[in-house]
C-alpha positions as CSV (number, residue, x, y, z in Angstrom):
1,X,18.9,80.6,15.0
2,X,18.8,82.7,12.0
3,X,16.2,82.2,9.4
4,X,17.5,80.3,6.1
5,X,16.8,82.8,3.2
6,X,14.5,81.6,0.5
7,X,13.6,82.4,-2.9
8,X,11.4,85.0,-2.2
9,X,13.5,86.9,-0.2
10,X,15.7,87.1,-2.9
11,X,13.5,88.2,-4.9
12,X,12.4,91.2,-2.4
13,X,15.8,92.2,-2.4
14,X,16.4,92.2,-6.2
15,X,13.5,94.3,-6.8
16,X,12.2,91.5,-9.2
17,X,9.8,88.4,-9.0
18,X,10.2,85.1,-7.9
19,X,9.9,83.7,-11.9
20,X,12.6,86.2,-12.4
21,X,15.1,84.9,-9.8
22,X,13.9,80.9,-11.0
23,X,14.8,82.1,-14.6
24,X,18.1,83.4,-12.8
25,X,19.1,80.2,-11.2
26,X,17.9,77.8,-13.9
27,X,18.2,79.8,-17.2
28,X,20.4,82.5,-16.4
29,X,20.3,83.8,-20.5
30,X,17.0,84.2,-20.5
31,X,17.3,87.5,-18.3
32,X,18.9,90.9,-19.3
33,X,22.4,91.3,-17.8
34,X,21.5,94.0,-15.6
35,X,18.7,92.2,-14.2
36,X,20.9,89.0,-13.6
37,X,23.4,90.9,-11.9
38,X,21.0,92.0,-9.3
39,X,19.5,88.7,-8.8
40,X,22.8,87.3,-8.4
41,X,24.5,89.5,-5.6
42,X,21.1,89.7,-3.6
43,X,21.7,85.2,-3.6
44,X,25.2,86.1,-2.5
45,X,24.1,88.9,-0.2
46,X,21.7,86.5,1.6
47,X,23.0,83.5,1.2
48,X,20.4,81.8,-0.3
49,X,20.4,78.0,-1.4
50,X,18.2,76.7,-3.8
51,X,16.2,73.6,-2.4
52,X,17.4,70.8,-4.6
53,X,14.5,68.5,-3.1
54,X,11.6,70.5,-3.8
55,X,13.2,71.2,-7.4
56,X,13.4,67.5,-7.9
57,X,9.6,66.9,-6.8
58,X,8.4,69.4,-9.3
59,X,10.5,67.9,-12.2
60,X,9.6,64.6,-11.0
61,X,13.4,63.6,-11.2
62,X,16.6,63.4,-9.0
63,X,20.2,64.3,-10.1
64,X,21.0,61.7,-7.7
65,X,21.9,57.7,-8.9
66,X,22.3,54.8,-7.0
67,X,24.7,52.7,-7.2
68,X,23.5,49.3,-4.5
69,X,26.3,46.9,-4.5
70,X,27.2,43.1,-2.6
71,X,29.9,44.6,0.1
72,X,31.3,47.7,0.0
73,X,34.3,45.8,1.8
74,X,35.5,44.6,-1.3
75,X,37.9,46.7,-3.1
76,X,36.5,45.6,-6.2
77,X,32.8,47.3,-5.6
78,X,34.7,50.4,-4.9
79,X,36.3,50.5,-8.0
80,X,33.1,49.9,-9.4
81,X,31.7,53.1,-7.2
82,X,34.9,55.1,-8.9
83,X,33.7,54.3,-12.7
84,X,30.4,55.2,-12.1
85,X,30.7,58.4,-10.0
86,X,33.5,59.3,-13.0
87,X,30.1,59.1,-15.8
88,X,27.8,60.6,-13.3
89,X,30.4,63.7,-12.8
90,X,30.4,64.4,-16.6
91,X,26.4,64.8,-17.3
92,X,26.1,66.4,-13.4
93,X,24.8,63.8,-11.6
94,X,26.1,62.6,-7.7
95,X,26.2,58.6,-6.8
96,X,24.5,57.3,-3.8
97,X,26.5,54.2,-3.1
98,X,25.1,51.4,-0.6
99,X,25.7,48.1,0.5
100,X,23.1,45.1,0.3
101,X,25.7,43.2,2.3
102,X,24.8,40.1,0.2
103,X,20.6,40.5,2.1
104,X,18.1,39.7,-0.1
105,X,15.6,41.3,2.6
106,X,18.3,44.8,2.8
107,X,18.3,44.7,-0.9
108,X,14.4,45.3,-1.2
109,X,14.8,48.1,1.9
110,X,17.7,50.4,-0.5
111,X,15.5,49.6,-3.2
112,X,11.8,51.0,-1.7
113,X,14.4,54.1,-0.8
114,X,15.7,54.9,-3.8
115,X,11.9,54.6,-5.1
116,X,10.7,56.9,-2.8
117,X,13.9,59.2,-3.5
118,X,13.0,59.4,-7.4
119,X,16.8,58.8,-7.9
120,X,17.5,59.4,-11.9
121,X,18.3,55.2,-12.0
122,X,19.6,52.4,-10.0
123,X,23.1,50.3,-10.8
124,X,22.8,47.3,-8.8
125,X,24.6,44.2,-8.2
126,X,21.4,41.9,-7.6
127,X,21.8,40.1,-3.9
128,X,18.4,38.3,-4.3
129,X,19.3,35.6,-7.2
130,X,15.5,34.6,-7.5
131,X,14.8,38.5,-9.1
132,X,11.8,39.0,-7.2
133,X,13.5,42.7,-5.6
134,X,14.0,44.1,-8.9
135,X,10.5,42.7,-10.3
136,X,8.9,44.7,-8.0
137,X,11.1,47.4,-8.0
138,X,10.8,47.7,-11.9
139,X,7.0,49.0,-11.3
140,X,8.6,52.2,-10.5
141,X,9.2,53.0,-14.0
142,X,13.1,54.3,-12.8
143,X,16.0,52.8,-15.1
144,X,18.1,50.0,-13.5
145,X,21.3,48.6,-14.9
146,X,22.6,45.5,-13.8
147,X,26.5,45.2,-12.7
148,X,28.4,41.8,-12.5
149,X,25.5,40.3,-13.7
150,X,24.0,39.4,-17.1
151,X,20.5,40.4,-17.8
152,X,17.9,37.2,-17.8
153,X,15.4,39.1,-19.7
154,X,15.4,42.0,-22.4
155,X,14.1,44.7,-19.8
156,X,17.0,45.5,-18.7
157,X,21.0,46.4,-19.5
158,X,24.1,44.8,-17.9
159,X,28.0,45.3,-18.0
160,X,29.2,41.9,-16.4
161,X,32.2,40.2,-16.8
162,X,32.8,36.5,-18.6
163,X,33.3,34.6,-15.5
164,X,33.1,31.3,-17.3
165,X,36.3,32.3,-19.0
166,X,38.1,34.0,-16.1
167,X,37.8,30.7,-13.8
168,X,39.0,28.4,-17.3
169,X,42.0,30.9,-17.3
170,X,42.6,30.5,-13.6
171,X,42.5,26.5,-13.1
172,X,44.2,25.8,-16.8
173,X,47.1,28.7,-15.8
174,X,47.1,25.9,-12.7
175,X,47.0,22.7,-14.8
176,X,49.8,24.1,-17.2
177,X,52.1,24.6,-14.3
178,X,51.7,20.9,-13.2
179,X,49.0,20.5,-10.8
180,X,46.4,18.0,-11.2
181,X,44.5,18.6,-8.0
182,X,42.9,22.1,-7.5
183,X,40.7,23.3,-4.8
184,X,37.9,26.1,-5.3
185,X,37.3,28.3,-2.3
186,X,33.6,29.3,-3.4
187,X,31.1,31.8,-1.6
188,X,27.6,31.8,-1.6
189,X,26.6,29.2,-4.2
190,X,23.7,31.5,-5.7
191,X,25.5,34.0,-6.9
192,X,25.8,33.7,-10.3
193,X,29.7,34.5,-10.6
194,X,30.8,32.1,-7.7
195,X,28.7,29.4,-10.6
196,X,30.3,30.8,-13.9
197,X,34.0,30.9,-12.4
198,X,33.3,27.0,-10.7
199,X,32.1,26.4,-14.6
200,X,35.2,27.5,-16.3
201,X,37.1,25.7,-13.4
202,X,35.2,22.3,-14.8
203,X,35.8,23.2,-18.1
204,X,39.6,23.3,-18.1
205,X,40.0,20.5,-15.9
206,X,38.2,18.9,-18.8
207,X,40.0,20.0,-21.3
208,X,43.0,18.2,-20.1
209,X,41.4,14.9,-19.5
210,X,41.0,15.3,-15.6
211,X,37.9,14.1,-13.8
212,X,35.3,17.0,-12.3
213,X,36.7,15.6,-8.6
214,X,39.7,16.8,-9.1
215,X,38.1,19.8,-8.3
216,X,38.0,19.9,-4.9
217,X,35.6,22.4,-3.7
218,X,35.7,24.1,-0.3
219,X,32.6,26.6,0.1
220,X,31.8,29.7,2.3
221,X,28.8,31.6,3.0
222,X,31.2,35.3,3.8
223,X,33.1,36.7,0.8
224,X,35.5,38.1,2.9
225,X,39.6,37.4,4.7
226,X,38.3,36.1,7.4
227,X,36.4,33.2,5.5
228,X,39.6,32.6,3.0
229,X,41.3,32.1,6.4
230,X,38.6,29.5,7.7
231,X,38.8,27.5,4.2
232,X,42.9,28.1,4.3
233,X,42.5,25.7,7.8
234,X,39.9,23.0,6.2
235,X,42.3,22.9,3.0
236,X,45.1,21.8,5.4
237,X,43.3,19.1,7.2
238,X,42.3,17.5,3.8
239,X,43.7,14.2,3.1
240,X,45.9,14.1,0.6
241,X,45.9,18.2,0.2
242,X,45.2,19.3,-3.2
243,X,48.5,21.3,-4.6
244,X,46.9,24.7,-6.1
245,X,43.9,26.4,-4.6
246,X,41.6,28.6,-7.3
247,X,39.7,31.2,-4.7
248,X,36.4,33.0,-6.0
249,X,37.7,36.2,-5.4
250,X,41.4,38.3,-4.2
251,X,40.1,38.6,-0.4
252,X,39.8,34.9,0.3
253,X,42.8,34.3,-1.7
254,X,44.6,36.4,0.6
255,X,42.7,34.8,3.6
256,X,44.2,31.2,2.5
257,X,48.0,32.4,2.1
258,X,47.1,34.3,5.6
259,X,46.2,30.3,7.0
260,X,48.7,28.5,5.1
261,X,51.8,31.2,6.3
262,X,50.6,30.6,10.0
263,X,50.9,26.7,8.9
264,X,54.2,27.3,7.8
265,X,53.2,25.7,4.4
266,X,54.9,27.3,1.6
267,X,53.7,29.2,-1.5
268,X,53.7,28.5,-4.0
269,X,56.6,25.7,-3.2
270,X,53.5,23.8,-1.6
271,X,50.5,25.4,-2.4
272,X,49.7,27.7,-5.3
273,X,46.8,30.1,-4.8
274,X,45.5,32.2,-7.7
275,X,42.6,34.4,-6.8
276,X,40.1,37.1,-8.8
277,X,39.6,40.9,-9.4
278,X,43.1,41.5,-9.0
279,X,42.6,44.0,-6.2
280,X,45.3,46.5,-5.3
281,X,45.8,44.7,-2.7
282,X,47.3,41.3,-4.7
283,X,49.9,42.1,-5.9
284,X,51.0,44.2,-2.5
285,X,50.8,40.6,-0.4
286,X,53.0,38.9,1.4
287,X,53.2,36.5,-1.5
288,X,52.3,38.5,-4.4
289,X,48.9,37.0,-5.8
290,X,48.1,35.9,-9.2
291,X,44.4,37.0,-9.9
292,X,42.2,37.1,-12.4
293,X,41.6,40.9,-13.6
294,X,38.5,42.4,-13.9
295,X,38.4,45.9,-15.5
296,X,35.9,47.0,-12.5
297,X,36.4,50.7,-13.0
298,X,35.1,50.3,-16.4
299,X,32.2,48.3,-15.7
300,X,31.2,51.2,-13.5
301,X,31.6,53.7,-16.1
302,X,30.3,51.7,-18.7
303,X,27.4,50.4,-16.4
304,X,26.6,54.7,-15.9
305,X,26.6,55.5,-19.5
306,X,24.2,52.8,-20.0
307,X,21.7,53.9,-17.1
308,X,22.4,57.7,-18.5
309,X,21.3,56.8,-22.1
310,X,17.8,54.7,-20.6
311,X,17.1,58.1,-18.2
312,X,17.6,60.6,-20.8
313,X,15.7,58.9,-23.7
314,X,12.1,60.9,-23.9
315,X,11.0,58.7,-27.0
316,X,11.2,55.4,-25.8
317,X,13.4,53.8,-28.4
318,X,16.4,52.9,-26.1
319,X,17.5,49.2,-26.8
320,X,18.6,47.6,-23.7
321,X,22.1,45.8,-24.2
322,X,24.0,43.3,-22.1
323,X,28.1,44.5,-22.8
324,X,30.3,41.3,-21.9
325,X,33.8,42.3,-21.1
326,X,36.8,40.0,-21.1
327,X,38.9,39.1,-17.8
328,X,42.9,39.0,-17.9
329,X,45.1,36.8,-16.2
330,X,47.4,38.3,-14.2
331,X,50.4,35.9,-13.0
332,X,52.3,36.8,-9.6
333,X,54.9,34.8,-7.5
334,X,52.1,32.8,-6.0
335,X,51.8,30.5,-8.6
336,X,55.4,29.5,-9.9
337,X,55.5,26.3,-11.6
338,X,54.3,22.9,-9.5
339,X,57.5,21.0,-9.0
């Protein structure tokens, strides 16, 4: 195998020094057009590749940010991934996405890489609800911003959602079409949207006089079809069956109508079903789903700025800010009117 060229040999060739070809690659009008002309066809002639790790070393700094998410499943984190890598492409900078799949334990692992990486900053959807991860990881002195999450503390930004509105839209858009018994397919009870949306859900049956049981909550440890198809069979052996299901995010939604079609239970002529995110794939169903609308893509990019704005700040005066963004409700065929 042939022997990669490096920067010296490119220097050999040029007839000029190593400083001379750096000054080439990194600050191309510091050198005389002559010179620079030289450098440059002896890097074509030879092929030569600058090594971006060793760069990064000396400065001490990646061009590389992470972006650490719940489940890369989900269409909504990959809308997410899209806003991001959209800042990251403007100042120059490549996303490193990965996938905590809801682990505390594999959220600590991405987070000791990315550490040991010197990524430029980390945009993270915490999977460990206690903090302790991004405690320790915070030592590291590398700028994190929090996504789908408020920030507890003031050492830190965040670009979440209001989730507390988004599930009062979702069960009063249910109330208002006539149904007085709701279920909530949940997931994992510490994360802190599945809580907000079951809050809003509480508030809005309040609002119109209605009793906290008639929420009738049906919970899940998986965020996924599968376990919207698992709670879609438990809602039908419920005695009496509430009329309208609120689902803590699109893909369960779609794994209830998936249970309830097998069932032969209509929707929404028997069950109405709105979900959240409002992921391509809702209004594409069977059914089409009502969802609740986050504006993931912006999250991401606003969630990138903010990490952008922390990394590049030499002085120390960035003010961390928590930007709360306002869900829409988007209403489909799958939750027409209770008759």
């Amino acid at each position: 195998m042939a022997r990669v060229a490096g920067i010296k040999d490119v220097a050999r060739r040029a007839g000029v020094s190593v400083g001379t070809v750096s000054n080439v690659i990194n600050r191309p009008d510091a050198v005389l057009p002559e010179t620079r002309a030289r450098v440059v066809a002896a890097i074509e002639e030879l092929g030569y590749v600058r090594s971006e790790s060793a760069r990064q070393l000396r400065a001490g700094r990646s061009r590389i940010m992470a972006l650490l998410v719940l489940d890369m499943g989900n269409p909504f984190f990959v809308d997410v991934a899209r806003g991001a890598e959209r800042a990251a492409r403007k100042a120059g900078l490549g996303v490193m996405v990965c996938n905590s799949d809801q682990n505390p334990a594999e959220e600590a692992e991405y987070l000791g890489l990315f550490a040991e990486q010197r990524v430029c900053g980390v945009l993270v959807t915490p999977a460990d609800a206690s903090g302790r991860n991004l405690e320790s990881f915070g030592r590291h002195r590398i700028p994190f911003v929090l996504v789908d999450r408020v920030a507890s503390g003031p050492d830190s930004c965040s670009v979440s959602v209001d989730d507390v509105r988004g599930g009062a839209l979702a069960v009063g858009h249910l109330l208002q079409a006539g149904h007085r018994s709701v279920a909530y397919v949940s997931g994992l009870g510490d994360l802190h949207q599945i809580r907000d949306r079951r809050v809003g859900a509480l508030a809005a049956l309040a609002e119109a006089g209605l009793p906290p049981e008639a929420l009738v909550e049906i919970s899940s440890d998986r965020l996924d079809v599968a376990a919207g198809r698992d709670a879609g069979a438990r809602l039908l052996g419920l005695v009496p069956r509430p009329t309208a299901v609120f689902c803590a995010n699109d893909l369960l939604a779609l794994g209830v109508l998936q249970a309830l079609y097998a069932a032969g239970v209509r929707v929404p002529e028997d069950v109405a079903i709105v979900g959240y995110d409002d992921i391509e794939f809702a209004a594409a169903a069977a059914v089409p789903l009502t969802s609740v609308r986050q504006p993931a893509v912006r999250m991401g990019q606003l969630a990138a700025e903010l990490l952008l704005e922390e990394a590049d700040d030499d002085s120390g005066t960035h003010e961390h800010r928590n930007v709360l963004l306002q869900p829409e409700l988007v209403v489909r065929s799958s939750s027409a009117a209770h008759r």
